[in-house]
N, C-alpha and C positions, 0 to 999 in steps of 0.2 A: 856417622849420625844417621838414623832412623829415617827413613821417607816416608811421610802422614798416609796410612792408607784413608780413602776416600771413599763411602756407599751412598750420598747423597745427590749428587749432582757435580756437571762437570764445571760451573764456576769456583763451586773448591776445592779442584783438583788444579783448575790454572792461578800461575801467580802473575803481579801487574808492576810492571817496570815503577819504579818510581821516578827517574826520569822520565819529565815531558818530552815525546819524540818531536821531532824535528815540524814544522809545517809542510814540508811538500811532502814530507812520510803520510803524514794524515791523508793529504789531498789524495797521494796515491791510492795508501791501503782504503781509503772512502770507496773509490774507485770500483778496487777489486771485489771489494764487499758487494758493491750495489750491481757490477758484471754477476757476481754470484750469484746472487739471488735470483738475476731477471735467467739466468740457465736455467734454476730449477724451476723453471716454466717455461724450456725449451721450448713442448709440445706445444703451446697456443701461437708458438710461430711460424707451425708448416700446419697450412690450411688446405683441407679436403684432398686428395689420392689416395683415397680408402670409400668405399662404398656398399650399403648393407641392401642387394638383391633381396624384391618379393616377387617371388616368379608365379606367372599368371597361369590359366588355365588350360593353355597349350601345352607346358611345362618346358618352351624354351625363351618364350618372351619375359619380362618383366620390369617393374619400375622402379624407382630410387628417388630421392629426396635429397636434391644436394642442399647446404646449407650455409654455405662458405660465405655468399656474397650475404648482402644486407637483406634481400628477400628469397625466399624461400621457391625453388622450382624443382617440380616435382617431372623429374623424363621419363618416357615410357621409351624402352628401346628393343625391338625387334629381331635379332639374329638371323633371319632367316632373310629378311630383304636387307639385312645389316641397316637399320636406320637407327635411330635417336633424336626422339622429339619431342617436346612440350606435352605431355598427356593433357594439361588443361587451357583453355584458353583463357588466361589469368582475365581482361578483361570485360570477356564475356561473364563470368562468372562473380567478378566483383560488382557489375551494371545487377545481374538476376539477383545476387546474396545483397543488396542493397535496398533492392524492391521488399524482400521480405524485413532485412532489420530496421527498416523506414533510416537509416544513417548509414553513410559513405566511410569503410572502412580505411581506417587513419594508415593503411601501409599499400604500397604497388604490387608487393607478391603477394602469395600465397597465404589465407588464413590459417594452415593449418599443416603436420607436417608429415599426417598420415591417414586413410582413412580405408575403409573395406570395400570391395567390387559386392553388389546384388544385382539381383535380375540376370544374370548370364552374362557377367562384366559389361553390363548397356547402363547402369548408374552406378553410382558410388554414394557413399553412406561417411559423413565425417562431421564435429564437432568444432562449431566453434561459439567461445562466450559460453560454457556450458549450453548450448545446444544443439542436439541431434537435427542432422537436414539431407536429404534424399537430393541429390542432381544425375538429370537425366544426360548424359554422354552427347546426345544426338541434340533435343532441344537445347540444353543447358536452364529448363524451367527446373525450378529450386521451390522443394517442397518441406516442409518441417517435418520429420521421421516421426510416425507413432511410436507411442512406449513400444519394448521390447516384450514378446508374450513372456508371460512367467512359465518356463518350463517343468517347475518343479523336480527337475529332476538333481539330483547329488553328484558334484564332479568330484574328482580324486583330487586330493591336496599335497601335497608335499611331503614324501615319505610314502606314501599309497600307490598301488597299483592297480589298475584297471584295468578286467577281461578284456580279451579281446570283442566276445558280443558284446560289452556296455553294459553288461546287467549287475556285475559286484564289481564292487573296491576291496583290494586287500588292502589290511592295515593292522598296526601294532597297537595292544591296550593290554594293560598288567601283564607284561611281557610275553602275552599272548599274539597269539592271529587272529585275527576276526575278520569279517566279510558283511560289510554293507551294502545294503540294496542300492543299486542306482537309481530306481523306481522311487520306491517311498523308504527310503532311511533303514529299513528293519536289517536289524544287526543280531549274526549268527557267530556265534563261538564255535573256531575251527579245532585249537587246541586249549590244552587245559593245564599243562605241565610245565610250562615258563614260573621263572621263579628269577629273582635276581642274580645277575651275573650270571646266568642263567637261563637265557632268554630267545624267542624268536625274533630276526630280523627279517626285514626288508629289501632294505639298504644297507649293507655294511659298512661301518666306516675302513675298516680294513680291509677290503678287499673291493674289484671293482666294480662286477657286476652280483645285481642282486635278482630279487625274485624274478621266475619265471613264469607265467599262465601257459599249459599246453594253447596250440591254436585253435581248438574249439570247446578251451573254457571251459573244461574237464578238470583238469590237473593241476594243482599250483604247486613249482618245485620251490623250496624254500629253507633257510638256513635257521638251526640251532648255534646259538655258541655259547662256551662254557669260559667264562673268564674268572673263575672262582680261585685259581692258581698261578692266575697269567699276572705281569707286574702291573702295579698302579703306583702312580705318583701322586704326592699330595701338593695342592696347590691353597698358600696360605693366606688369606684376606687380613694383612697387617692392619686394613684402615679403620675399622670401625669399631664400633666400642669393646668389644673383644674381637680376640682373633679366631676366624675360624677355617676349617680346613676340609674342602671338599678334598676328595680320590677320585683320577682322571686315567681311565686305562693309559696305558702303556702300550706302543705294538708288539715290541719285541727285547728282548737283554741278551747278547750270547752269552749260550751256559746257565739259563735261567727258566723255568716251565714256561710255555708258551699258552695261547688260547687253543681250545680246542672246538671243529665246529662238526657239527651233523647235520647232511645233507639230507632234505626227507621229498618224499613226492605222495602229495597228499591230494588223494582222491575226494574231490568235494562234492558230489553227490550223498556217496557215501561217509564220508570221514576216514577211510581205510588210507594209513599213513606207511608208506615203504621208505626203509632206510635207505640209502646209497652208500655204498665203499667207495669212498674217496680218496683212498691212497694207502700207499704201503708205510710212510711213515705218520708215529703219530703228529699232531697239531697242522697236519698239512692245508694249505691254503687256498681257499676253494672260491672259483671266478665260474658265473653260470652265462654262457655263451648263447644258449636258445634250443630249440624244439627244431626237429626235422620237419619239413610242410605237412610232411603226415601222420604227425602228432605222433611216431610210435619211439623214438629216442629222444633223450635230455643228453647235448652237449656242455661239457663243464671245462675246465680245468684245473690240476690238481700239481701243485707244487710242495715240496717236500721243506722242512723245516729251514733247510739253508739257500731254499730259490731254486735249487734242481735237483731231479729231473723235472723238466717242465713233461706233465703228462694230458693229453689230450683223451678225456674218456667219453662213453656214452652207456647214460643209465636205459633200461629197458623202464617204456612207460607203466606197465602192466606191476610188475616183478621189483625193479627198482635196480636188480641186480646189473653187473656192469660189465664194459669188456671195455679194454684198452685200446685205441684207434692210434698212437704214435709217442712214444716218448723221445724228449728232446733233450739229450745231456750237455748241450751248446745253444741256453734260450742266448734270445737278443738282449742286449744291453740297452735300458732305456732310456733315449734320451732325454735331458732335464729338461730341452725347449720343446720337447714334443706334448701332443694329448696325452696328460697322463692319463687322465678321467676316460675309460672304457677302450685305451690302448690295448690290442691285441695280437699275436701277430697270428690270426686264425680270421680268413676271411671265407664266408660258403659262398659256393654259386650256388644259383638257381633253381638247379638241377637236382639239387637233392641229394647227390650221388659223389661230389666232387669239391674239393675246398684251394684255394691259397694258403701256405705256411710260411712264415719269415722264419731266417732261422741263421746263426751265426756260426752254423756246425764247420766251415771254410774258413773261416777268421774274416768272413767278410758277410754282412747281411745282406741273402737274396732271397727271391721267392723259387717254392718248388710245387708242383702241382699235385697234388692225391686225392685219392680216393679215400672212400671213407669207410672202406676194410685198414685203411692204414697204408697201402702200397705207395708208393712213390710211382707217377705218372711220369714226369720228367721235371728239369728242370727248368724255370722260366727265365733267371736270370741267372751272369755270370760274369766274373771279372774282376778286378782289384779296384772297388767302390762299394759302398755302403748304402744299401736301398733304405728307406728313411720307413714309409707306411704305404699300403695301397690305398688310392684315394677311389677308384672305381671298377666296376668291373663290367665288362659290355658283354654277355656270353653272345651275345647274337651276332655280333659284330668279330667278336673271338677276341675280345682285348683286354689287358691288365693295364691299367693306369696306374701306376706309381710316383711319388717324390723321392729322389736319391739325390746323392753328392758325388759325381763320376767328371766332374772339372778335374784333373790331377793339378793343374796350373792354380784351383781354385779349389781344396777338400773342402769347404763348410759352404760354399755355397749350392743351397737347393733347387731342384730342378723339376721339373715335371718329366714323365717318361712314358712310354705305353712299349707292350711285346705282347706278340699273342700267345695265347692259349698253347698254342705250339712250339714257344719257345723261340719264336724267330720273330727277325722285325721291329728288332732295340732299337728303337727312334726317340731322341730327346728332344721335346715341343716346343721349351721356352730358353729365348735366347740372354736374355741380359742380364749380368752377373749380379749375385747376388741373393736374396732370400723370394721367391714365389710363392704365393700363398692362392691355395688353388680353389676354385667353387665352381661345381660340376652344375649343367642346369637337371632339373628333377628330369628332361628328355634323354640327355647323355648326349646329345650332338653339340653341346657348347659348351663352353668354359670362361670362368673371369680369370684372370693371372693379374693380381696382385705383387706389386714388386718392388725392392727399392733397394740398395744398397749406400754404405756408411756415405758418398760423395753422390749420393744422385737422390731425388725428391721420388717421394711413392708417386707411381702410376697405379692403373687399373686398367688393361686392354683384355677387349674383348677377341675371344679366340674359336675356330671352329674342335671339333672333339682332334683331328690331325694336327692340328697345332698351327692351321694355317692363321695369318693376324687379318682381323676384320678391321677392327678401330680399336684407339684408345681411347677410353670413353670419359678417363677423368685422370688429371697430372696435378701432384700439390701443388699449390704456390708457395715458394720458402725466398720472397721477396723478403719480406719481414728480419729475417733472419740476418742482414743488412745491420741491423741497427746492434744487434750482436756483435759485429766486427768476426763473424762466424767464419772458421774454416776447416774444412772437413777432417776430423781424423787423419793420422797417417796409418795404414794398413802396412804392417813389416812383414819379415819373414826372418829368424836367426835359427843357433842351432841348437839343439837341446844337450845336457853333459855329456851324451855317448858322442859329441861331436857330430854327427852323421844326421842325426834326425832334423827332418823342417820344427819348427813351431812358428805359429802364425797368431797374431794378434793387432791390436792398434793402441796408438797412442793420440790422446789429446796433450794440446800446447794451449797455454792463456792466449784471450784476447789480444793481449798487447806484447806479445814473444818477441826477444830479439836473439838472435842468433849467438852475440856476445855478452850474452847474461849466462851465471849458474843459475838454474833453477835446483832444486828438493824435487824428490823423485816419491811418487806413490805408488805401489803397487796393491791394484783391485783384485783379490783372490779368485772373485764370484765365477766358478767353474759352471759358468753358462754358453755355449756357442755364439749366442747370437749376441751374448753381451761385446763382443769385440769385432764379429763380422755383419752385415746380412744389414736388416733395418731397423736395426734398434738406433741408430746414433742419429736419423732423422726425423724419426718419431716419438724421440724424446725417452729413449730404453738402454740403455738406465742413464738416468739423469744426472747422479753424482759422480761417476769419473769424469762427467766433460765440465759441471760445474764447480766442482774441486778445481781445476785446471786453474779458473779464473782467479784464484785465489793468489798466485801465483807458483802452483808446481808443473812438474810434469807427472799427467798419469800416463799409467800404462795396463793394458791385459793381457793374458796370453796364454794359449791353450795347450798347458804342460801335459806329460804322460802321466795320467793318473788314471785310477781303475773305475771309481764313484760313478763320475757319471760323463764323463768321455768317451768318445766310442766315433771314433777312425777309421778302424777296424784294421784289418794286417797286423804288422811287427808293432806298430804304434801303440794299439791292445795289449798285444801277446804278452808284450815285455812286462805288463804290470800283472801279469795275472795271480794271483793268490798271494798278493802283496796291498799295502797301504801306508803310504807317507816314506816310501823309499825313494822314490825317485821326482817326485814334486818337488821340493825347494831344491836339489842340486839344478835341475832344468829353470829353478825362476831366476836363480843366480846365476847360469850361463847366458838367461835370454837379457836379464840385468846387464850384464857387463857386457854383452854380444851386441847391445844399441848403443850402449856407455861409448863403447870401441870409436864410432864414426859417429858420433852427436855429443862433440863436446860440452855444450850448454846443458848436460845432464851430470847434477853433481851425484856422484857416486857415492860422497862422506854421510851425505844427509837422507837416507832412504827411510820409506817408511810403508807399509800393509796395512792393510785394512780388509775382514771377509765378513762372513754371514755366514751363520749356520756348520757347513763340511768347509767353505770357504774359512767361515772364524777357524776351523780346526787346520787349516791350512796356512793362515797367518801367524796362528800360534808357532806352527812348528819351524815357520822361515826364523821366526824371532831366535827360536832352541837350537834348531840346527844350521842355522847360515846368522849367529849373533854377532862376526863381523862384516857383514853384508847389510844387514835390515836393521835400522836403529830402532826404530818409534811402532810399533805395532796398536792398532785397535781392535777388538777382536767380540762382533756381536756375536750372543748365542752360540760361541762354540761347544762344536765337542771335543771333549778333550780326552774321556773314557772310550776305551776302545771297546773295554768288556761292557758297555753300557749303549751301546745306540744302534742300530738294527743295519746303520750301513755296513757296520764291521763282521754283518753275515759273509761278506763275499769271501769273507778270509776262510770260511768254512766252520767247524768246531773248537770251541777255546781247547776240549779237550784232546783233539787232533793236532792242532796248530796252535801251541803256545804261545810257541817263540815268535809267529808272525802278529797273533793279539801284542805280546810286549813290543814288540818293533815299531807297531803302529801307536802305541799312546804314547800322548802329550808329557805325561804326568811324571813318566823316570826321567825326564829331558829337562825337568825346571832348572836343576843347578847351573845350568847353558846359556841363560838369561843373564844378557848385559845391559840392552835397552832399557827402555820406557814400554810398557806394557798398560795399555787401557784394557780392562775387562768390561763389557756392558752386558747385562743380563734383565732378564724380564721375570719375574716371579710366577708369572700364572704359563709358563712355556712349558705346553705339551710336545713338541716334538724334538725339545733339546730341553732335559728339563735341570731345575736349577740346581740338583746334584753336581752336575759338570761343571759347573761354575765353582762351587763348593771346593768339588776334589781338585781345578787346579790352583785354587787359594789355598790349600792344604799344603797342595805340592811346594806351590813356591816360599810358602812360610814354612815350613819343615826345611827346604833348601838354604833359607836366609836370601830367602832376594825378596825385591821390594816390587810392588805393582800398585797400578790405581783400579778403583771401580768404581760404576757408576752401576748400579742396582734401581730396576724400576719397576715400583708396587703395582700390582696387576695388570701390567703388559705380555702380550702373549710371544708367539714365537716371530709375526708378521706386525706385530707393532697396534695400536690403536688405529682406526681407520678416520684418525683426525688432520687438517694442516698442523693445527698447533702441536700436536705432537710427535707428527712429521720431521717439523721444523724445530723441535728440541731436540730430538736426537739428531739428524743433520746436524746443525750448530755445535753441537758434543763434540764428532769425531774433528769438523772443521778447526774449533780452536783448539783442540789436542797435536794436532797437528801445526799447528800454526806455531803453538807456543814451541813445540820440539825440533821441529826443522825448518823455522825461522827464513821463512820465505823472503 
C-alpha cells in the first residue's frame, strides 16, 4: 500500500492514535512538552558574561552597560590602574535630572543605557523621555542640549563608499557608478556602460571585499560583473492572485558557465578607466584587499574557477597592469564558525613593505612572514595545530597575536596566542578550556577574553597584551537554569571507522534521564565546531539539540572527517581530500555505536537525523547509506545534487572528476531508503535552491520509495525571521520525530 505523500504541513503527515492514552502518559508527555519549550529559551537563563566595550580616548580605558540586574549601571573601567567603577553617580544625577524634569524618576538606576562623551570626555550628552540633556562630569549640573547644528552635509548609506578625504560617495544607479558630493548632493556619472546583468558593483554579493578608494581619493578600484551566462534560479510566488516568478542569481553549478568579473581602476579626476588581469583562468574570483600607504599598488586576490590557486596580486595604480606577489596551491579551509564576512588569510603591516600569510601548504594552518616582492621572510608559526585568524599585530612591539587550536587534549578548543615577528616566543595567553573570544583595546596593551565552555558560565576577564590576568570584570549568572533541572552536556571522545581516529562531540540527556530507561537517539548533522564544543551550549547555540532532549531522546553531535567545512588539519583533512560523502556516515555509525557500546540507555533500534542545508545533505545520505543504522531522517534544505551546489567545487571539475561528482550525490542512492524520510523545503531558497528538493523527489519516486514533505511558500534558505514561524517548523521536526521513535 502506497504511503500519502504530503506538501502541506506536518499535521498531515502525522497520524493520532485513537486510543485515549493513559493519564499519567499525559501528565508526563505534558511535562516534556512544557521542559521543551522553556529550552528553547535556554538563552534568557544565563544572564550577562558577555559585554560590548566603548573604548575612550586614551584608547585603552573604556565603559560598558551592564544590564542584568533590575537597574541599569553603566562601569567605567581603566586598565591601566586595573580599576572598575561606577562612571556615574546614580544619585547625584537622579537629585540634578530631577531639578530639570520638575518629577522624581520612577526607577533607582540609570535612565538611560547609552550616551556620547563632549567636551573632552568632561560631560556626556544622553536622552531621556525623548530629550536631549548635557551633564557636566565634575559638577553633575544638567543642562538640556541645544538642537544639533544641521550640517548639511550627505553621509554614505549602505551599499556606498566614502573617500577617504569626505568629499564623494561612491554609489550604484542604472547599473552604473556615480559619485555624490559630500558637500551639496551634486551627482557625477563615473561610468556609462553597466547595462543589466551587466553591471558595476560595490559591494558584491559574491565575493568579500568590495570597492576600494586609492588613499588620497584619486582612484576608485572597482568591479564589473557579467552574469549574463552565469545560473539563475527562479523563485515562484504561489500566493497571490497569479503566480509570479522573479530570477535570483545563482553563485555557482559545477560544469556550468560561471559570472565573469572586470576589475577596473578608475581615475576620477579624469574618468581614465584601466583594466586589471585578474587571473589566468577565466570567471576567476576577485576579493580587493586595499591600497599600499602610498597609493601606488592595488592588492587583490584572485582565485581560479575551482577556489585554487589562491593568488595574491598587485595592480600598478598608474597602468593597471599587474604582477603576481604569491600564489598558494594549499589556501586555508574556512571555517563555518569563523568571520566569514572580510576573512582573509592576508594580513599587511605597517610598514608597507611586509604582510602575514595563513596558509595550509603543511597540512596544518600557520602564519609565514613575506615581503611583498613575494619572498618568503620566514616562518612564524609551526606545529601539528591549526592557527584559527590573526587578531593583531604590534610591529613596534614585534608581535603576532593569533587564535588557534594547539590543546592536542582539547583540538576545538580556541585559544589566543602571540610569536614575534621573528618567529620565536610561541606563548599561549589564555588559560581556561574552551572557546575565547578576543577584543584588542584600539592601544594594543589590553585585551578582553571572553570565554566559556559547554559546563561553565561565560566570563569576560580583563587581560594585559602578555596575557597577564588583571580582573574578571563580568561572570554569567546561570542560577536560573535551576529551574531547568539543567545539566551540562556530556563532551565524549569515540573512534571514527578507520578505527584509529579521535572524533569529539557532546551529547544532551532530558531533564528527567534515568539511567534505566531506553531512550530514541537523534543525531544533529550541523557540521559546525562550536555546535558540540566551545560556548554554544551556555548561551543558548543551538538550541534544539538540548531542547529535543527534553522531549525525551537522546541527542547527539559529533565532528566526523568531512571535507565542507571541517578543518583539524593533519591526517584528519588529508584523508578526505578530493572526496565527499565517503567517509561521513561510516564515522557517524561508528561514533553511533562507539557511545551505544557503554551507555546502555541509548536505544540503538530507534535512531533518527536531522541537518540543515550540507548538514540536510548529510542526513540524507546516513538514511541511503547506513538505512540500517538511521531509521527516521529529517532533512531541511538539503543538497542533494552534487552537479548543482558550489560546495561540490572542492571535488574539482565534473569534467576531471566524474566519478567523485557520482560518489557524492544523494540521488543514485534513493533505492537505499528504508526509513521515514521528512523532506522540508522553502520555495524562495537561494542558497540550496528548490531544484534539490525536486531531483531527490524524482529520485525516490522513480526508485518506488515513499517519503513525506513539508513545502514552505516563500521561505528562504534561513527561514522567516519570525517566533511563530520559528516555532512551526521547530514543532514539524519535533512531532516527526515523536510519531516515529515514539519516545
Amino acid at each position: 500500500m502506497m504511503r500519502r505523500t504530503v506538501g502541506v504541513g506536518v499535521p498531515l503527515v502525522l497520524t493520532v492514535a485513537a486510543t485515549p492514552p493513559l493519564a499519567a502518559q499525559d501528565v508526563e508527555q505534558a511535562k516534556r512538552e512544557a521542559m521543551y519549550n522553556r529550552y528553547l529559551g535556554f538563552a534568557s537563563y544565563v544572564k550577562g558574561g558577555v559585554i560590548e566595550p566603548h573604548w575612550m580616548a586614551d584608547g585603552s580605558s573604556f565603559w560598558y552597560a551592564d544590564d542584568v540586574h533590575e537597574n541599569t549601571v553603566i562601569w567605567k573601567v581603566d586598565p591601566a590602574a586595573n580599576s572598575k567603577v561606577p562612571l556615574f553617580d546614580t544619585a547625584q544625577l537622579h537629585q540634578a535630572l530631577s531639578k530639570v524634569l520638575s518629577y522624581e524618576l520612577p526607577h533607582q538606576g540609570l535612565p538611560f543605557h547609552t550616551f556620547a562623551f563632549v567636551d573632552g570626555e568632561r560631560a556626556v550628552r544622553f536622552t531621556v523621555e525623548d530629550t536631549e540633556f548635557i551633564l557636566s562630569l565634575d559638577s553633575y549640573e544638567i543642562r538640556r542640549a541645544p538642537a544639533p547644528a544641521e550640517e548639511g552635509r550627505i553621509r554614505a548609506q549602505s551599499g556606498e563608499v566614502l573617500s577617504p578625504d569626505g568629499r564623494w560617495i561612491a554609489t550604484v544607479k542604472d547599473h552604473n557608478l556615480w559619485l555624490t558630493s559630500a558637500a551639496d548632493g551634486r551627482q557625477v556619472q563615473l561610468t556609462s556602460d553597466g547595462v543589466q546583468d551587466y553591471e558595476w558593483v560595490l559591494h558584491p554579493i559574491l565575493q568579500r571585499h568590495g570597492a576600494k578608494w586609492s588613499p588620497d581619493g584619486s582612484i576608485l578600484a572597482a568591479t564589473k560583473e557579467d552574469y549574463r551566462q552565469a545560473p539563475k534560479i527562479p523563485l515562484v510566488d504561489w500566493l497571490g492572485s497569479k503566480e509570479e516568478v522573479e530570477w535570483s542569481l545563482f553563485d555557482r553549478k559545477p560544469g556550468l558557465p560561471i559570472r565573469e568579473v572586470e576589475l577596473s581602476l578608475i581615475d576620477v579626476p579624469s574618468g581614465r578607466r584601466s583594466l586589471v588581469e585578474t587571473g589566468e583562468e577565466p570567471g576567476s574570483r576577485v576579493s580587493l584587499l586595499g591600497w599600499l600607504s602610498d597609493g601606488s599598488e592595488l592588492l587583490f586576490f584572485s582565485r581560479g574557477d575551482s577556489g585554487r590557486p589562491v593568488r595574491l596580486m598587485a595592480a600598478d595604480a598608474r597602468t593597471g597592469s599587474t604582477r603576481l606577489v604569491l600564489s598558494e596551491e594549499h589556501p586555508v579551509r574556512q571555517r563555518s564558525d569563523g568571520p566569514r564576512t572580510g576573512e582573509t588569510p592576508f594580513t599587511a603591516l605597517e610598514d608597507g613593505r611586509r604582510f602575514v600569510w595563513l596558509s595550509g601548504r603543511t597540512g596544518w594552518r600557520h602564519l609565514y612572514l613575506y615581503d611583498l616582492a613575494g619572498h618568503l621572510v620566514r616562518p612564524l608559526t609551526q606545529g601539528e595545530f591549526p592557527v584559527e585568524r590573526v587578531v593583531r599585530l604590534d610591529e613596534t612591539a614585534g608581535w603576532v597575536y593569533f587564535t588557534a587550536r594547539g590543546d592536542h587534549e582539547r583540538p576545538y578548543d580556541t585559544h589566543l596566542y602571540r610569536v614575534s615577528l621573528e618567529g620565536a616566543g610561541l606563548t599561549r595567553l589564555t588559560e581556561a578550556a574552551g572557546q575565547h573570544r578576543i577584543q584588542f583595546a584600539p592601544s594594543g596593551r589590553f585585551f578582553l577574553d571572553t570565554h566559556s565552555n559547554v559546563d561553565r558560565a561565560p566570563a569576560v576577564e580583563l587581560r594585559r597584551a602578555d596575557g597577564e590576568l588583571l580582573q574578571t570584570l563580568e561572570t554569567a549568572n546561570v542560577d536560573a537554569l535551576k529551574d531547568l533541572h539543567w545539566s551540562p552536556p556530556e563532551e565524549f571522545v569515540v573512534q571514527a571507522s578507520d578505527g584509529e581516529t579521535d572524533l569529539y562531540g557532546v551529547l544532551h540527556k532530558p531533564y528527567d534521564f534515568h539511567p534505566d530507561k531506553k531512550y530514541p537517539v537523534i543525531l544533529y548533522t550541523a557540521p559546525l565546531t562550536r555546535t558540540f564544543t566551545g560556548s554554544g551550549a551556555l548561551e543558548g547555540r543551538p538550541v534544539w539539540p538540548q531542547a529535543m532532549a527534553q522531549l525525551g531522546f537522546i541527542t547527539f553531535s559529533v565532528d566526523v572527517r568531512e571535507p565542507v567545512v571541517s578543518s583539524r588539519g593533519g591526517e584528519f583533512d588529508r584523508v578526505t581530500a578530493g572526496t565527499i560523502g565517503r567517509y561521513e556516515v561510516p564515522d557517524y555509525v561508528a561514533a553511533l555505536k562507539g557511545l551505544a557500546a557503554d551507555r546502555p540507555f541509548m536505544d540503538i533500534s530507534r535512531v533518527g537525523v536531522i541537518g540543515l542545508s550540507y548538514g540536510g545533505y548529510l542526513a540524507i545520505r546516513a538514511m541511503l547509506q547506513a538505512p540500517d543504522d538511521f531509521h527516521v531522517g529529517v532533512a531541511v534544505a538539503a543538497i542533494t545534487d552534487s552537479y548543482g551546489h558550489p560546495n561540490f567545487y572542492r571535488l574539482g571539475s565534473p569534467r576531471d572528476n566524474r566519478e567523485a561528482f557520482e560518489d557524492a550525490s544523494n540521488l543514485s542512492l534513493a533505492g537505499n531508503l528504508k526509513g521515514r524520510l521528512l523532506l522540508v523545503q522553502g520555495t524562495h531558497d537561494t542558497a540550496v535552491p528548490f531544484s534539490h528538493a525536486m531531483k531527490m523527489i524524482d529520485a525516490l519516486t522513480r526508485a518506488g520509495k515513499l517519503y513525506d514533505l513539508l513545502v514552505l511558500p516563500g521561505w528562504g534558505h534561513w527561514w522567516p525571521d519570525t517566533e511563530e514561524w520559528e516555532r512551526y517548523r521547530l514543532e514539524a521536526y519535533c512531532r516527526y520525530f515523536q510519531e516515529h521513535l515514539k519516545p
